[in-house]
RODO-2510 file (C-alpha; in nm, 4 decimals, decimal comma):
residues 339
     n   res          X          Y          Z
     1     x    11,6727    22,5582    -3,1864
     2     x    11,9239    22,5463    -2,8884
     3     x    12,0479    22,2162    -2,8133
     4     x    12,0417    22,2134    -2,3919
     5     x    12,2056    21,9417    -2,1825
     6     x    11,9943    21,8285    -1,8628
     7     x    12,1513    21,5980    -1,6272
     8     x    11,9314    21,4183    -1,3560
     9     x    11,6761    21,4991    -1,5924
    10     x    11,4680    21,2167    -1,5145
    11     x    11,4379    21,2874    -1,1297
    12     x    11,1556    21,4805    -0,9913
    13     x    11,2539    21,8593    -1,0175
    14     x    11,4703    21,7611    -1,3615
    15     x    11,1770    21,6011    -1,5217
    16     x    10,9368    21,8864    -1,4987
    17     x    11,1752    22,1570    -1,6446
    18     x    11,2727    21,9289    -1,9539
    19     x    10,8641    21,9081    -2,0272
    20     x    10,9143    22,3106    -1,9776
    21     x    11,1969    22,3030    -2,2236
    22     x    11,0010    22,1268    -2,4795
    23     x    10,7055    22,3556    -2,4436
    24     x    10,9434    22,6249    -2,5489
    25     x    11,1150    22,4562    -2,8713
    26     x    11,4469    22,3629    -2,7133
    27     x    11,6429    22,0498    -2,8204
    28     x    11,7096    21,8668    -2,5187
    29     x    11,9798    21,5821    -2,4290
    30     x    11,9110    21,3908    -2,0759
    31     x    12,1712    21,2594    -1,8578
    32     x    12,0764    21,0221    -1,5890
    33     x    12,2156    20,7524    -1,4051
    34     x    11,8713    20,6263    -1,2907
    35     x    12,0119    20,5677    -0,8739
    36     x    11,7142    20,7601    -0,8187
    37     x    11,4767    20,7922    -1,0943
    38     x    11,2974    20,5108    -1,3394
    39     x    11,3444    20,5108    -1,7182
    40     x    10,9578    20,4733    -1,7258
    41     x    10,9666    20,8765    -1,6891
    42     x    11,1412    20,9414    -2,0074
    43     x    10,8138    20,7671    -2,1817
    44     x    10,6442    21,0193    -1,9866
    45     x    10,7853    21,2983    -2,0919
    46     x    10,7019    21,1639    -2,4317
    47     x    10,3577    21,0989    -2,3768
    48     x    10,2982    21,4777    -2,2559
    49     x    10,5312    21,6599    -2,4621
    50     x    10,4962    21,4588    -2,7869
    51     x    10,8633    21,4763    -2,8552
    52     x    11,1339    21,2748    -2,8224
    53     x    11,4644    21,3932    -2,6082
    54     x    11,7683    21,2381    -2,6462
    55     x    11,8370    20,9425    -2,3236
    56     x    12,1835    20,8681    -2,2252
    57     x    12,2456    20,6589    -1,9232
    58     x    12,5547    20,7898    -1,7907
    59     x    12,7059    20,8443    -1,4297
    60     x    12,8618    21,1328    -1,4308
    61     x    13,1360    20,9982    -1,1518
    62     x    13,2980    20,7797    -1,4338
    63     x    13,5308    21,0798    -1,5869
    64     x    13,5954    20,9059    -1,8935
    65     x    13,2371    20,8595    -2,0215
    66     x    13,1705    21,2100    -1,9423
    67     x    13,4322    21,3792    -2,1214
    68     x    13,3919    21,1028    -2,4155
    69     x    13,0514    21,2211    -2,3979
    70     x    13,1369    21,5645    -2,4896
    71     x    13,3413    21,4224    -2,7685
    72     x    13,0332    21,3159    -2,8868
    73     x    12,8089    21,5847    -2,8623
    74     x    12,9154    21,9255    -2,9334
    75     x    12,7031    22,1872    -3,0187
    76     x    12,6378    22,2479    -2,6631
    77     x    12,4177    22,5967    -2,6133
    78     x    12,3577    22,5662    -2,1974
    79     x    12,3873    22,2865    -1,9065
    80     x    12,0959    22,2938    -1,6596
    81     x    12,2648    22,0624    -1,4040
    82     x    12,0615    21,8262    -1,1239
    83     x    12,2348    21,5218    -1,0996
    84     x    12,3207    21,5215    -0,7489
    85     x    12,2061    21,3575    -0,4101
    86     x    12,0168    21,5108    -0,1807
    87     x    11,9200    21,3489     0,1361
    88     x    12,0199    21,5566     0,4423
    89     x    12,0470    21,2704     0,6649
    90     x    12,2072    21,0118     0,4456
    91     x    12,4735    21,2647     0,3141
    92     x    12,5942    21,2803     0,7696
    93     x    12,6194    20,8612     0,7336
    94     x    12,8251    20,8817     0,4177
    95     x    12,9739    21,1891     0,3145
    96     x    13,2313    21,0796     0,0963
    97     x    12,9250    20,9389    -0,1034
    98     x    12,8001    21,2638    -0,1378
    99     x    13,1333    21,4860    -0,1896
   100     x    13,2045    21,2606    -0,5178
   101     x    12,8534    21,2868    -0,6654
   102     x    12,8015    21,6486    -0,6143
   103     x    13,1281    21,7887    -0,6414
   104     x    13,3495    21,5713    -0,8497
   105     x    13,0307    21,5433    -1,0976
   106     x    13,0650    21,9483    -1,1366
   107     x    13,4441    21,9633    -1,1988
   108     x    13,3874    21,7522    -1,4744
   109     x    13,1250    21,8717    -1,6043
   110     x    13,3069    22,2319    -1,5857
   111     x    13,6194    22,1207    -1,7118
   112     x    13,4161    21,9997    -2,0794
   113     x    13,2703    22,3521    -2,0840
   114     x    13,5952    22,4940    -2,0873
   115     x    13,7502    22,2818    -2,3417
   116     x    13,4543    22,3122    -2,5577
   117     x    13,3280    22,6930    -2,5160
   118     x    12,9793    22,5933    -2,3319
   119     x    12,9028    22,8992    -2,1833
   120     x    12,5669    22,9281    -2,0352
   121     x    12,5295    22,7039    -1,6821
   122     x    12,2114    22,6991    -1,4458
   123     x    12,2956    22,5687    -1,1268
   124     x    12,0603    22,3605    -0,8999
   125     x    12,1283    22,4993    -0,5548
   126     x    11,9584    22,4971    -0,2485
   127     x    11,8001    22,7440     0,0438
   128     x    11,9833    22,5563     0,2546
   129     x    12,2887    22,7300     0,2151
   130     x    12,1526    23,0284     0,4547
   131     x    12,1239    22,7744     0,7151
   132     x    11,9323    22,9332     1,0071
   133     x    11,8807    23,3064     0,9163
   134     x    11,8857    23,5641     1,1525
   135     x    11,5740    23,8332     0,9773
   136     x    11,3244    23,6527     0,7256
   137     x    11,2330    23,6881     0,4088
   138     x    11,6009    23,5520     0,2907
   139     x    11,6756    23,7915     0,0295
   140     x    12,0165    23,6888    -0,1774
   141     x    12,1914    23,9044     0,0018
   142     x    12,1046    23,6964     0,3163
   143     x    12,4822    23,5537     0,4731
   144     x    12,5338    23,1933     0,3670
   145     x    12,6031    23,0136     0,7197
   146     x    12,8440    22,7377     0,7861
   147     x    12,6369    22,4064     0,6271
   148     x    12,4862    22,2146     0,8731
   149     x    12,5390    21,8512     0,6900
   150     x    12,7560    21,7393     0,3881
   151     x    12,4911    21,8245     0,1241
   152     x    12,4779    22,1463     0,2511
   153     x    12,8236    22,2043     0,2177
   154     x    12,8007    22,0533    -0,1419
   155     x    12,5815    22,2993    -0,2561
   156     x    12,7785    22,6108    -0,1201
   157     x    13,0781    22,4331    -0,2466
   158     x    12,9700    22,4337    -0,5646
   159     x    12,8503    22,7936    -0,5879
   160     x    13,2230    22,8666    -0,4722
   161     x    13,3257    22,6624    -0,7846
   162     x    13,0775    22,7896    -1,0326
   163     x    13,1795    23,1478    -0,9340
   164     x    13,5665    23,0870    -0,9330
   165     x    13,5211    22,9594    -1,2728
   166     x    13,3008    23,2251    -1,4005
   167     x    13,5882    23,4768    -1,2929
   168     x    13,8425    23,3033    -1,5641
   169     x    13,7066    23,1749    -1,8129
   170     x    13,3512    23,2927    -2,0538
   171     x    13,1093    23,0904    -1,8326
   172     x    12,8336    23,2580    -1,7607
   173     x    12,6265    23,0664    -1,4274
   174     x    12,2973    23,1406    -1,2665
   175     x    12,2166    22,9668    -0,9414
   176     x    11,8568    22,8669    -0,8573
   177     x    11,8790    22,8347    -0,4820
   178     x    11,5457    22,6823    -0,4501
   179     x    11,3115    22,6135    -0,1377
   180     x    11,1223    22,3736    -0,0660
   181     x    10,9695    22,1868    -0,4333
   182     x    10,6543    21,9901    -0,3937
   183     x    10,2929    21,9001    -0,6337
   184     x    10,2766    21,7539    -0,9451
   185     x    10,2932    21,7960    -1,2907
   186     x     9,8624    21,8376    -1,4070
   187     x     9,8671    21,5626    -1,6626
   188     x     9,9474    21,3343    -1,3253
   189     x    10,2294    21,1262    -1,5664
   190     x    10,5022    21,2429    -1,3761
   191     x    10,5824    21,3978    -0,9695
   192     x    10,7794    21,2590    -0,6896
   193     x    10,8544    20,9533    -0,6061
   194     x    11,0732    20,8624    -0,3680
   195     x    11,3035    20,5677    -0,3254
   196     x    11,2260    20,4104     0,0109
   197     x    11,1052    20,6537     0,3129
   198     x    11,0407    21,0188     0,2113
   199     x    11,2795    21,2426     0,3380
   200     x    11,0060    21,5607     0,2733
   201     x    10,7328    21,6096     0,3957
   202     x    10,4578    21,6692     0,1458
   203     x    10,5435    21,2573    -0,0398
   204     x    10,4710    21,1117     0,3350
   205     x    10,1970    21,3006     0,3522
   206     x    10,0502    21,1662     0,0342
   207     x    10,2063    20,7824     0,1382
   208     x    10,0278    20,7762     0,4509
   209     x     9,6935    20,9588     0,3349
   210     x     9,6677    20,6560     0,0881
   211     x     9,8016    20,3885     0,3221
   212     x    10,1176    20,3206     0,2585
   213     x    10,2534    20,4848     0,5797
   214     x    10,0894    20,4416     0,9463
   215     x    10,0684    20,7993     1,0012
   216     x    10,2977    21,1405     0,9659
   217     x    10,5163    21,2238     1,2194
   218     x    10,5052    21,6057     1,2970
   219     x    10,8763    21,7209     1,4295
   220     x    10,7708    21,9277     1,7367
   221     x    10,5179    22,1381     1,7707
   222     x    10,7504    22,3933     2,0591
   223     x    10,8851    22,6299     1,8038
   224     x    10,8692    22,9635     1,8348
   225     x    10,6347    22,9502     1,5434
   226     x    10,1857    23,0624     1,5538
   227     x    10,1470    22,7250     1,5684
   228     x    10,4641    22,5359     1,7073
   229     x    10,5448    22,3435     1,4028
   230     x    10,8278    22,4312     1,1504
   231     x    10,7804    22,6879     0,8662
   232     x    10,9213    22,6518     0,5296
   233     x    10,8315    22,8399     0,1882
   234     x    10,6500    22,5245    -0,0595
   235     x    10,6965    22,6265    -0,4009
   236     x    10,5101    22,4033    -0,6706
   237     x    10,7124    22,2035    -0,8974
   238     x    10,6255    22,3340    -1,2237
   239     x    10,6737    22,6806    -1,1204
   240     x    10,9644    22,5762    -0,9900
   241     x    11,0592    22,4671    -1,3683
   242     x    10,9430    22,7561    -1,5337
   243     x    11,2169    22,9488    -1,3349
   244     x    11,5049    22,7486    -1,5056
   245     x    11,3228    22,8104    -1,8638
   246     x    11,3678    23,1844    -1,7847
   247     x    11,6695    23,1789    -1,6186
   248     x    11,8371    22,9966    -1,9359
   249     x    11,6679    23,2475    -2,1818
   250     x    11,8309    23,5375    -1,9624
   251     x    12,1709    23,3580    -2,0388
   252     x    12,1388    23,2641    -2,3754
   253     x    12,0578    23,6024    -2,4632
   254     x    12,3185    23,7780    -2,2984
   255     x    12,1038    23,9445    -2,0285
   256     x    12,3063    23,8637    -1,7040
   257     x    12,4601    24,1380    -1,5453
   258     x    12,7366    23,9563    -1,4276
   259     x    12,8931    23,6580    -1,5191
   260     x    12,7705    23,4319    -1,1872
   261     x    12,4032    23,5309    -1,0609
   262     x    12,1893    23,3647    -0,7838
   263     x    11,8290    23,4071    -0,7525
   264     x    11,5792    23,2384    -0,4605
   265     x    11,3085    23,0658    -0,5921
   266     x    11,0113    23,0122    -0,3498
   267     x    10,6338    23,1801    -0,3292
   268     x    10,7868    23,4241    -0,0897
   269     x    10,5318    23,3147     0,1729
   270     x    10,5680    23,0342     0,4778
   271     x    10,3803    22,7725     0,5462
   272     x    10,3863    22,5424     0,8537
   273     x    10,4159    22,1823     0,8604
   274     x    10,0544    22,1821     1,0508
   275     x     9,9241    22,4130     0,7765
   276     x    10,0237    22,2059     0,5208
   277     x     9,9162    21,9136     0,6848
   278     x     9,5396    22,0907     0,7350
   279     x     9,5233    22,2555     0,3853
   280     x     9,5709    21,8651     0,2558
   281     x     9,3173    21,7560     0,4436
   282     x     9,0973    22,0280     0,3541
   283     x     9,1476    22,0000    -0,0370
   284     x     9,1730    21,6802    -0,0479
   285     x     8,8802    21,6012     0,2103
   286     x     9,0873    21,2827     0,3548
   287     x     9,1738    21,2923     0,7487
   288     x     9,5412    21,2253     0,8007
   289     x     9,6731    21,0575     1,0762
   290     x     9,9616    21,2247     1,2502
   291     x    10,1390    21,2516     1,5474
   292     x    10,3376    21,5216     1,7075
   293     x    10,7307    21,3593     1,8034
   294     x    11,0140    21,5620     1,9530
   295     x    11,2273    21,7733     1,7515
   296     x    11,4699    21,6737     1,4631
   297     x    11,8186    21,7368     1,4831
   298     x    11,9183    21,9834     1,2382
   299     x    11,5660    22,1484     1,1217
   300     x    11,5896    22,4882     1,0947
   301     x    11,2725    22,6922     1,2413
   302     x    11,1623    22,9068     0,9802
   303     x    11,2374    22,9627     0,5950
   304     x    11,0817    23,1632     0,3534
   305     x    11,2050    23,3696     0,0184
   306     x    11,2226    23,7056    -0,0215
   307     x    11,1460    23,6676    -0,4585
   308     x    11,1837    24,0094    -0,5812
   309     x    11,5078    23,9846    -0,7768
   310     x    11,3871    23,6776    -0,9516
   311     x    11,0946    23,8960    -1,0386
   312     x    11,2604    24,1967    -1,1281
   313     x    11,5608    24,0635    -1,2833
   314     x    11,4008    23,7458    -1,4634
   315     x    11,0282    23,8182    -1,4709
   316     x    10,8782    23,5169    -1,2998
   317     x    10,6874    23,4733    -0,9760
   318     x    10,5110    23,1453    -0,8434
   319     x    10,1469    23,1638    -0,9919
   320     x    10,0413    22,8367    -0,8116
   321     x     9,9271    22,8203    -0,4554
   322     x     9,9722    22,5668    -0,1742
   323     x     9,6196    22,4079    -0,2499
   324     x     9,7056    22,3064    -0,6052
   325     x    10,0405    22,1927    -0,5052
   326     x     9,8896    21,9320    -0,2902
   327     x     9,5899    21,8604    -0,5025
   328     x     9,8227    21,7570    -0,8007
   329     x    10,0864    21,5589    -0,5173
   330     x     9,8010    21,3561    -0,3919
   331     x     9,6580    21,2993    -0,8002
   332     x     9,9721    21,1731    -0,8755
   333     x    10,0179    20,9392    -0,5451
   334     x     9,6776    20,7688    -0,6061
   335     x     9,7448    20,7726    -1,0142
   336     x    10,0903    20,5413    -0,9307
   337     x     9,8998    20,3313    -0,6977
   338     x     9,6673    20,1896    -0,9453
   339     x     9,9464    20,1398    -1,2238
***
C-alpha cells in the first residue's frame, strides 16, 4: 500500500482526491496549515471513507518543520501538492504573500524529494496559465501567455521549476492544469467553502440562492459570447479528483512518457456565466437574484479544454454534467447552513 503525501489536503479540491485515494487503498499523510480550510473536514473524510489519514498541521513556509518533517517520514511513494493560495485579486494587493506560499513552499518541498529519492510529483496547476487564447478548445499545446496577476505567474513558475528539476534529477511530475472546479462531494460532508466573499462564481451563487448574499453580480453581459456573459469550462469536483488518482497510478507505475507531463482537466465543453446561472435555477427550482455590472478587470472571455490527451494518455474523462455539479454545490450550501 503506497504511502502518498497530500498537502492542502483539507481544502476544497485536496479534500475530495484524498476520499479518492482512500477508495483506492492508498496510505495517505495530510499536510495543512488550516489558513483556509477547518480541521472539522478531516472528521469528514473519516466519516465517508471510514479510515483514518494521518493530520499534520504544518505550514509549509517554515523550512525547518518541513524538512524535519521528512526526517520523520520516509517511505515517501508520491506528493500530490495543493497547498497554495489562490485568489486572483488578492494575490495583485499582496504579491509577495503569494510568491512565498506558492513558490518557496515548492522549492522545499522539491529539495526533500531530492535528498530522499521521492520520485513521483502531481502538480496542481491552473488553466490560467494560457491566459487569453487565441483558437479554443486549449489543447496542451496551446502557448502559455504572459500571467495576468501574481498567482498566475506562480503557477507557470512552478511548472518552470517542476520541469527544470525533472531534467536533473529522477523526478518524475505530471501537471493537472485544471479549469474551473465546482459541486460537491454526494455524501454532502464535504465541498467548498469559502473564507469570506467567494471569489468563483458557482459558491455565490449558492450564498445568495440561500440568503446569505443580496444577489449575484453578473460581470458584463457585452462579450463577444451567444449570450454576452463570460464562458468558462466547469468541471465537477470529484471528477476533478479522480484525475489525480489516475494521474498518480500512471507515475507510480512507470507509464509517463517523459519525465514532466501536463494534462488539461475540464469537460471539454463551455458554459456561460448566464447558463450556469439558469441551469441552477432550473435544477434547483429556486429564482436567483442577479444583476448584470460592467466588466471585471482581468476576466478572460472564453475558456474551455480540449481533454483528449488526458483521455488517451490517462484514460479518464469527466462523467458528471453541469446539472449535478450544481445540484450537489447547492446540497452542500443548505447542509452547512443547518449545522
Amino acid at each position: 500500500m503506497s504511502k502518498i503525501l497530500v498537502t492542502g489536503g483539507l481544502g476544497y479540491i485536496g479534500s475530495h482526491t484524498v476520499v479518492e485515494l482512500l477508495a483506492h487503498d492508498y496510505e495517505v499523510v495530510i499536510i495543512d496549515n488550516l489558513s483556509n480550510s477547518s480541521i472539522e473536514v478531516l472528521n469528514r473524510i473519516k466519516t465517508i471513507s471510514q479510515k483514518n489519514p494521518e493530520f499534520i498541521k504544518l505550514d509549509l513556509r517554515e523550512k525547518q518543520n518541513v524538512f524535519q518533517f521528512f526526517n520523520t517520514h520516509t517511505n515517501l511513494a508520491g506528493i500530490i501538492h495543493f497547498a497554495a493560495s489562490k485568489a486572483v485579486g488578492e494575490s495583485v494587493e499582496k504579491p509577495l504573500l503569494y510568491y512565498e506560499n506558492n513558490v518557496n513552499t515548492l522549492v522545499y518541498l522539491l529539495q526533500n524529494c531530492k535528498k530522499h529519492t521521492i520520485e513521483n510529483f502531481i502538480f496542481s496547476s491552473s488553466c490560467t496559465v494560457y491566459g487569453e487564447p487565441d483558437t479554443l478548445p486549449i489543447t496542451e499545446d496551446t502557448p502559455v501567455k504572459p500571467a495576468t496577476s501574481p498567482y498566475g505567474k506562480t503557477k507557470k513558475i512552478s511548472e518552470e521549476i517542476l520541469q527544470d528539476t525533472c531534467s536533473v534529477t529522477p523526478l518524475k511530475t505530471i501537471a493537472l492544469r485544471y479549469f474551473n472546479p465546482i459541486g460537491a462531494h454526494d455524501s454532502g460532508l464535504i465541498g467548498e467553502l469559502p473564507m469570506g466573499i467567494p471569489q468563483n462564481l458557482v459558491p455565490f451563487i449558492t450564498q445568495t440562492a440561500i440568503g446569505l448574499r443580496k444577489e449575484l453580480n453578473v460581470f458584463g453581459n457585452d462579450y463577444p459570447t451567444p449570450d454576452g456573459s463570460c464562458i468558462r469550462d466547469y468541471i465537477h469536483v470529484v471528477d476533478l479528483a479522480k484525475a489525480h488518482v489516475v494521474a498518480l497510478q500512471r507515475l507510480l507505475s512507470g507509464k509517463n512518457k517523459t519525465p514532466f507531463e501536463v494534462f488539461n482537466i475540464g469537460t471539454g465543453k463551455g458554459s456561460s456565466v448566464l447558463e450556469v446561472v439558469n441551469t441552477f435555477e432550473k435544477v434547483t427550482r429556486k429564482k436567483l437574484p442577479y444583476k448584470i455590472v460592467s466588466r471585471r478587470a482581468g476576466d478572460v472571455i472564453a475558456v474551455y479544454a480540449d481533454t483528449t490527451k488526458a483521455y488517451k494518455e490517462l484514460g479518464w474523462k469527466a462523467q458528471k454534467t453541469l446539472e449535478e455539479a450544481l445540484l450537489s454545490a447547492w446540497k452542500w450550501e443548505q447542509k452547512i447552513r443547518t449545522q
